[in-house]
Structures are given as C-alpha cells and as structure tokens.
ZAMI-312997 format. One line per field, with one value per residue (C-alpha): residue number from 1; x, y, z. Coordinates in steps of 0.1 Angstrom, whole numbers, plus 5000, padded with zeros to 4 digits. Each point is the difference from the previous one (the first is absolute). Layout:
nr [NUM, ...]
X [X, ...]
Y [Y, ...]
Z [Z, ...]
END
This chain:
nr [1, 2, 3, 4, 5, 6, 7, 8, 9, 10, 11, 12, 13, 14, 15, 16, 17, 18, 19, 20, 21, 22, 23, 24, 25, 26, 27, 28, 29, 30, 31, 32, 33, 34, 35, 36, 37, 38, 39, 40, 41, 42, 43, 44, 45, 46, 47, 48, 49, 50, 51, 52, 53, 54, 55, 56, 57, 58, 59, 60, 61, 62, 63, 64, 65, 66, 67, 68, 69, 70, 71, 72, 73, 74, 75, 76, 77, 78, 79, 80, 81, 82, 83, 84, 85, 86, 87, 88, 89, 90, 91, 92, 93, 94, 95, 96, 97, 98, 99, 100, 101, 102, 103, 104, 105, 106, 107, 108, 109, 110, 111, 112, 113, 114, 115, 116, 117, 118, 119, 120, 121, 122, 123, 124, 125, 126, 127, 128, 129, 130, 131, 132, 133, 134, 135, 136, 137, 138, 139, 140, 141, 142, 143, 144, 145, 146, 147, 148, 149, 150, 151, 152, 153, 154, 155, 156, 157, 158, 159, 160, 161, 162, 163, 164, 165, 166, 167, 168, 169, 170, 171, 172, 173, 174, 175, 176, 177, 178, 179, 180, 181, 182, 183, 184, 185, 186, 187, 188, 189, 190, 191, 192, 193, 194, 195, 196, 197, 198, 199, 200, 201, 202, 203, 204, 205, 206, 207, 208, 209, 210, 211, 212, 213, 214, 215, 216, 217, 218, 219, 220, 221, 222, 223, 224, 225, 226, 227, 228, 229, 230, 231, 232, 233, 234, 235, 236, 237, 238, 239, 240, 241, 242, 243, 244, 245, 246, 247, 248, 249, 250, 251, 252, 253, 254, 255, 256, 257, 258, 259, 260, 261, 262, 263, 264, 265, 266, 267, 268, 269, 270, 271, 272, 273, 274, 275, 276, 277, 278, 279, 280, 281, 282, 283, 284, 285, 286, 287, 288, 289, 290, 291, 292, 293]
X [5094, 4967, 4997, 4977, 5032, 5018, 4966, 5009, 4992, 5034, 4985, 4974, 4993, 4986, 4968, 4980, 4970, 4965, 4987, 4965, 5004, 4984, 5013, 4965, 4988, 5032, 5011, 4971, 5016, 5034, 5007, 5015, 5040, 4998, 5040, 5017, 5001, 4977, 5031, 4989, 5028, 4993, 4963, 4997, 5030, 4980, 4968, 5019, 5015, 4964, 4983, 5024, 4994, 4965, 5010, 5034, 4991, 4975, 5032, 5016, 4973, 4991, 5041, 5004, 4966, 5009, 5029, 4978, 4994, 5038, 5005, 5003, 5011, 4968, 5019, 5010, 4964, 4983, 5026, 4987, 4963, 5010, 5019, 4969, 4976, 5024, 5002, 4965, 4989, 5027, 4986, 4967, 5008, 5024, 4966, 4986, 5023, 5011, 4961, 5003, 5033, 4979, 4974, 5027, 5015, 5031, 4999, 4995, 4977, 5018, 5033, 4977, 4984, 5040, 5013, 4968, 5007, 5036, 5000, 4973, 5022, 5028, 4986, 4981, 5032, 5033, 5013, 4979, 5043, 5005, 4967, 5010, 5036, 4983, 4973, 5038, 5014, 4972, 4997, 5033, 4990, 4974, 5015, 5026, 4978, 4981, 5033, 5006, 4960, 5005, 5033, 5005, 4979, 5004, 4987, 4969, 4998, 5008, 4964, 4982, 4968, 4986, 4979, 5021, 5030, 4977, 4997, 5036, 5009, 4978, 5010, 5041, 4992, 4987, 5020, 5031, 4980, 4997, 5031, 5019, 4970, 4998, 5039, 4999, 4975, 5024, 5028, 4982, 4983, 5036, 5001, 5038, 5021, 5007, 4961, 5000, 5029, 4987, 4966, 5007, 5025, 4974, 4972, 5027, 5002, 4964, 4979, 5024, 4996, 4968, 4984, 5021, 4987, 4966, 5013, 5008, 4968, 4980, 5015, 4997, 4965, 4995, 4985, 5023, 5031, 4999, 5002, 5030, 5028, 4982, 5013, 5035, 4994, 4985, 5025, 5022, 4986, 4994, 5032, 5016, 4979, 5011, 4975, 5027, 5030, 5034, 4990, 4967, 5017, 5024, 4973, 4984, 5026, 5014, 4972, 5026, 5021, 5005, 4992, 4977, 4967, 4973, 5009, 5029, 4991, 4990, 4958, 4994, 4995, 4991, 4972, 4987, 5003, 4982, 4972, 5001, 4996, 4970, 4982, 5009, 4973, 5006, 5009, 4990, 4986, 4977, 4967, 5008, 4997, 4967, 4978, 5011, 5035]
Y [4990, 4982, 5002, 4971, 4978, 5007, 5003, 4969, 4989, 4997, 4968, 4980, 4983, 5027, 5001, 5028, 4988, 5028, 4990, 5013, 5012, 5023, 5012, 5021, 4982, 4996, 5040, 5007, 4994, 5015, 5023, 5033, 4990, 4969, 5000, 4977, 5010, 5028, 5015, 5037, 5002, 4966, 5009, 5030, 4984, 4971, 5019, 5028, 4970, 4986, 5036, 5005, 4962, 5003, 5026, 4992, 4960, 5015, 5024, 4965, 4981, 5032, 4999, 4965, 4992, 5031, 4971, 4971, 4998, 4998, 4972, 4971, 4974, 4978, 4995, 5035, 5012, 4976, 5016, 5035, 4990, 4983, 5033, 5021, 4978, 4999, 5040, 5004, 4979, 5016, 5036, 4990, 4981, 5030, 5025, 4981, 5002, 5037, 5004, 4986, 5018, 5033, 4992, 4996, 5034, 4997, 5019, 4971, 5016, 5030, 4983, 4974, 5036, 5019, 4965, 4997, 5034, 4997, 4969, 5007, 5028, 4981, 4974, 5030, 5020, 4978, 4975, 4967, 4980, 5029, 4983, 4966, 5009, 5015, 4970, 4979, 5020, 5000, 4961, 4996, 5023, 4975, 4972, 5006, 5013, 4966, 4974, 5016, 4999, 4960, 4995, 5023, 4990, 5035, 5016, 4980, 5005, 5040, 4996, 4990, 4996, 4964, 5016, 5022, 4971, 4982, 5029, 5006, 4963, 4991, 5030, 4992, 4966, 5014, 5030, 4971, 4977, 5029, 5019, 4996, 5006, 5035, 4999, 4977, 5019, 5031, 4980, 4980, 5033, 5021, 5020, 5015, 4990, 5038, 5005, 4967, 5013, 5039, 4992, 4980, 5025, 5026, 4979, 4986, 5036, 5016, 4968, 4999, 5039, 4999, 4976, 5016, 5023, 4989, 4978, 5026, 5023, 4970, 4990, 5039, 5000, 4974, 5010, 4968, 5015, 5027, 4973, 5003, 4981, 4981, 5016, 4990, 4965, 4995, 5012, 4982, 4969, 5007, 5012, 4968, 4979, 4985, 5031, 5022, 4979, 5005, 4968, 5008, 5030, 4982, 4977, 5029, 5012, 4971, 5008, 5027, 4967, 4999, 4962, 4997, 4984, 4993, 4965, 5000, 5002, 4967, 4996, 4967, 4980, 5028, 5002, 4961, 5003, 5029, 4987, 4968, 5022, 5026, 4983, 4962, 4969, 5014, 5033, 5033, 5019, 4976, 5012, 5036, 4986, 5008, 4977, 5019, 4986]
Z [4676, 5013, 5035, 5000, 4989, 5031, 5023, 5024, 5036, 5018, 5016, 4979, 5030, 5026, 5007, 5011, 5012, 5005, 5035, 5010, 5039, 5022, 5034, 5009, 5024, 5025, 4985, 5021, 5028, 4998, 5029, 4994, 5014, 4985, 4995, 5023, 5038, 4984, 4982, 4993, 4969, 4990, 4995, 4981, 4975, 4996, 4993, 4977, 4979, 4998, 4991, 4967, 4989, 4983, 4975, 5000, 4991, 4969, 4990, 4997, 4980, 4977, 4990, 4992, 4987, 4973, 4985, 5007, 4961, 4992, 5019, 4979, 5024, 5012, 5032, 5008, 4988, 5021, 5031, 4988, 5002, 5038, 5010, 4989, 5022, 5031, 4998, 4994, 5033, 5021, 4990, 5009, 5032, 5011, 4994, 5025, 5024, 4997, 5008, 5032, 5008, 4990, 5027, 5024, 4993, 4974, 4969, 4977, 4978, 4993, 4990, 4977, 4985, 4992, 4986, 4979, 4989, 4993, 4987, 4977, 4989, 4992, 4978, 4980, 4993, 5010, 4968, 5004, 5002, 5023, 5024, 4993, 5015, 5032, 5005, 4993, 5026, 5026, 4995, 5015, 5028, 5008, 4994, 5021, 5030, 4990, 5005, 5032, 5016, 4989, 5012, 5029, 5034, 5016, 4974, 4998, 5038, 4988, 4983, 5029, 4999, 4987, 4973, 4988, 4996, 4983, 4971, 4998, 5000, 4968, 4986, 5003, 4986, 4972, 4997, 4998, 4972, 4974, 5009, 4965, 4978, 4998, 5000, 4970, 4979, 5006, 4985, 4972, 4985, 5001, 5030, 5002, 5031, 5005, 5004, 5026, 5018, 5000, 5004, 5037, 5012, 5004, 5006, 5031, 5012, 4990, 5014, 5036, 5008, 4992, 5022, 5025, 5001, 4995, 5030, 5023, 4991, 5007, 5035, 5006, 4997, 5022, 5036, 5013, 4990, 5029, 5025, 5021, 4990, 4975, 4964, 5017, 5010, 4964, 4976, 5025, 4992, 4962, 4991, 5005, 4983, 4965, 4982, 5007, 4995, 4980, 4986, 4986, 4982, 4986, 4984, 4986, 4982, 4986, 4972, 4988, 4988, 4966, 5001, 5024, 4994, 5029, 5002, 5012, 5033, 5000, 5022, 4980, 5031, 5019, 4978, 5005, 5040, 4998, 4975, 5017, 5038, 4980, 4977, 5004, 5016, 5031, 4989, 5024, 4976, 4982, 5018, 4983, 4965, 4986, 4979, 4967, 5008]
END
C-alpha cells in the first residue's frame, strides 16, 4: 500500500505557527534558585528538563523530517514543516538557557553532551518507525507537562523566577499547538500499535528514573542542599505539587490506549487564551519576538 494515500493531518485546521523569540537578554538575569520560594527540587528539575531538550528537540525533528517526503497531505506537510520550526527554536532557545544555568553551577552542559551522544546513537542504529515511536512518545511527555504549566497556577508559581516562566510558558503553548503531528505521521506512514504502546511503556519508565536520578545527583551537588533543614522543607513542598501527582501519571499512561490519540485531551481553547495571554496585541511576550518573526 502507498503510505502517501493514508498520510493525513488528523485536523486540517491546526496551525503550527514558527515564532522568532529570544529570551537572552532577561536569561541574563535568572538567579541561581529561581524556583518558587527558591525551591531547591523545583530548580534542578526545571533545569534537568531544560538540559535534555536541545538534543532531545533535534532527536525529534531528525525522526519526523526522515517521513516528511511521504507525506502527501498539503495540510499535514505544512504541520510537519511548523513542528520542525517550533523544535528547532525551542532547541536553540533552551542552549541558551542551559548556558546560564551552567554559570550558576548545575550540570547543564554535561546532560546536553550524554543526550547528544545517546541520542545521536539512536537515530544511527535504532529503526527510523522505531525513532518516530520515541519522538511520538516523548511528545506526549511534553505535552502533558505543557497542559499542566498552562493550566495549573502552582506549578507556574513552582517555576519561579519571571524569566524562566516566561521560557516554559511559550514553550507549553507551543508544545500544545503541534502535539498530534508527530503522532499523526506515526500513524499515516504505518507505525504498529504494539510499537506505540511498547515504545511509551519504557520510555514512561527509562525517561522518570532517569531524571531522577539526574535530579537527585544534581541537588547533591549543590552547596545549598547542606543547609539545615532545607532538603526537608523542599521535597516537602515539591512532593505535593501536581509534578508528582496520581493524576499526572494517569495522563501519561493513557497513551498505552489502544484508541488514544493526543487530541483527546481536549487544549483547543486553552490554546487561544494562551496565544491570546503570549503573543496577542497586548500579549507578554511580544517584545521577545525578533524582527525575523
């Protein structure tokens, strides 16, 4: 059978618009516990999720670009070419950043140089469906973390730090715009269910103990965590947060449906407050966008 044939957007109407931004200038002044109430956990999650983005957002545009030219929807290719931009600006916008976490002391750099590396890896020796199932996979890791950042106040107070929000924020809006294209070209070039479904429930495991660990290494290392009392009276406050809930599980593993498609939890509106809040005639992050835009 011709892939093309069945190679169609799940919604002709999404659009996944490429917006030029840089965060430099207010990255520079990020302090080193930016978290909220200077959240030592918080922090070194925050700036662990941002050291494996990078690589791990050209992991994702390497594996779908490789099917671009089966795609023979016009509306679904023209999602593709929108996902690839999106990725492309948060890898380099994320670089950024994990070079200013680096100069205040988190391990950035090193993470970014062992997901390079294994990454890199991957896409040499792992089945190109069997990449496209893992960039499927991760997309719905960050599209869920991305629904809660937008709907969840404490967790955007969790972030902390006014720079920093602003990264994550533009990054969950976009995360939530292109969250069914990589799904889609999965499904419209012929990607088994039993690859899906297998694919996620190690990634679920592999990608949670990992930056666990990475976590905990990370908060380790930090001279602040030998203050008294305080590695208590953070995970205190962490571990109750929505990052950690039942809830947020459960979300994650609905991928392991065997109908499940990314749309079906439904950010449609969630989306146009959130464009509207960003990007709109008053929007917050309109002095970011560069002339290129």
């Amino acid at each position: 059978m011709d892939t093309t044939e069945l190679a169609q957007s799940s919604d002709p109407t999404r659009d996944v618009p490429t917006r030029r931004i840089s965060f430099e200038e207010s990255i520079a002044r990020l302090p080193k516990h930016f978290a909220g109430d200077g959240n030592l956990f918080a922090s070194h999650l925050i700036a662990m999720l941002s050291s494996v983005f990078p690589d791990g957002e050209d992991f994702f545009v390497r594996s779908v670009r490789h099917y671009r030219k089966r795609i023979g929807d016009p509306d679904l290719r023209r999602q593709v070419n929108g996902f690839i931009g999106q990725e492309a600006m948060h890898g380099r916008e994320h670089r950024v950043l994990n070079d200013r976490l680096a100069e205040l002391g988190y391990g950035t750099k090193r993470v970014e140089r062992f997901t390079k590396w294994g990454l890199e890896l991957r896409t040499r020796k792992a089945p190109p469906i069997s990449n496209l199932a893992s960039t499927a996979a991760l997309e719905h890791f960050t599209a869920t973390l991305a629904e809660l950042v937008m709907r969840s106040p404490e967790i955007r107070h969790l972030i902390g730090h006014e720079a920093m929000l602003e990264v994550f924020e533009w990054h969950a809006l976009e995360e939530s715009e292109h969250k069914a294209v990589a799904f889609d070209v999965y499904k419209a070039v012929g990607g088994s269910e039993r690859l899906r479904v297998w694919t996620m429930r190690f990634t679920r495991i592999g990608f949670v103990i990992g930056m666990g660990i990475q976590v905990l290494v990370s908060v380790l290392r930090d001279p602040a965590s030998r203050e008294r009392g305080r590695l208590r009276r953070d995970w205190k406050q962490i571990r109750k947060s929505p990052i950690l809930s039942r809830k947020l599980w459960r979300q994650l593993k609905d991928y392991d449906r065997p109908d499940f498609h990314p749309d079906d939890s439904d950010t449609t509106q969630l989306v146009v407050e959130w464009r509207e809040k960003l990007f709109g005639d008053a929007g917050r992050l309109n002095d970011k966008l560069t002339k290129a835009a």
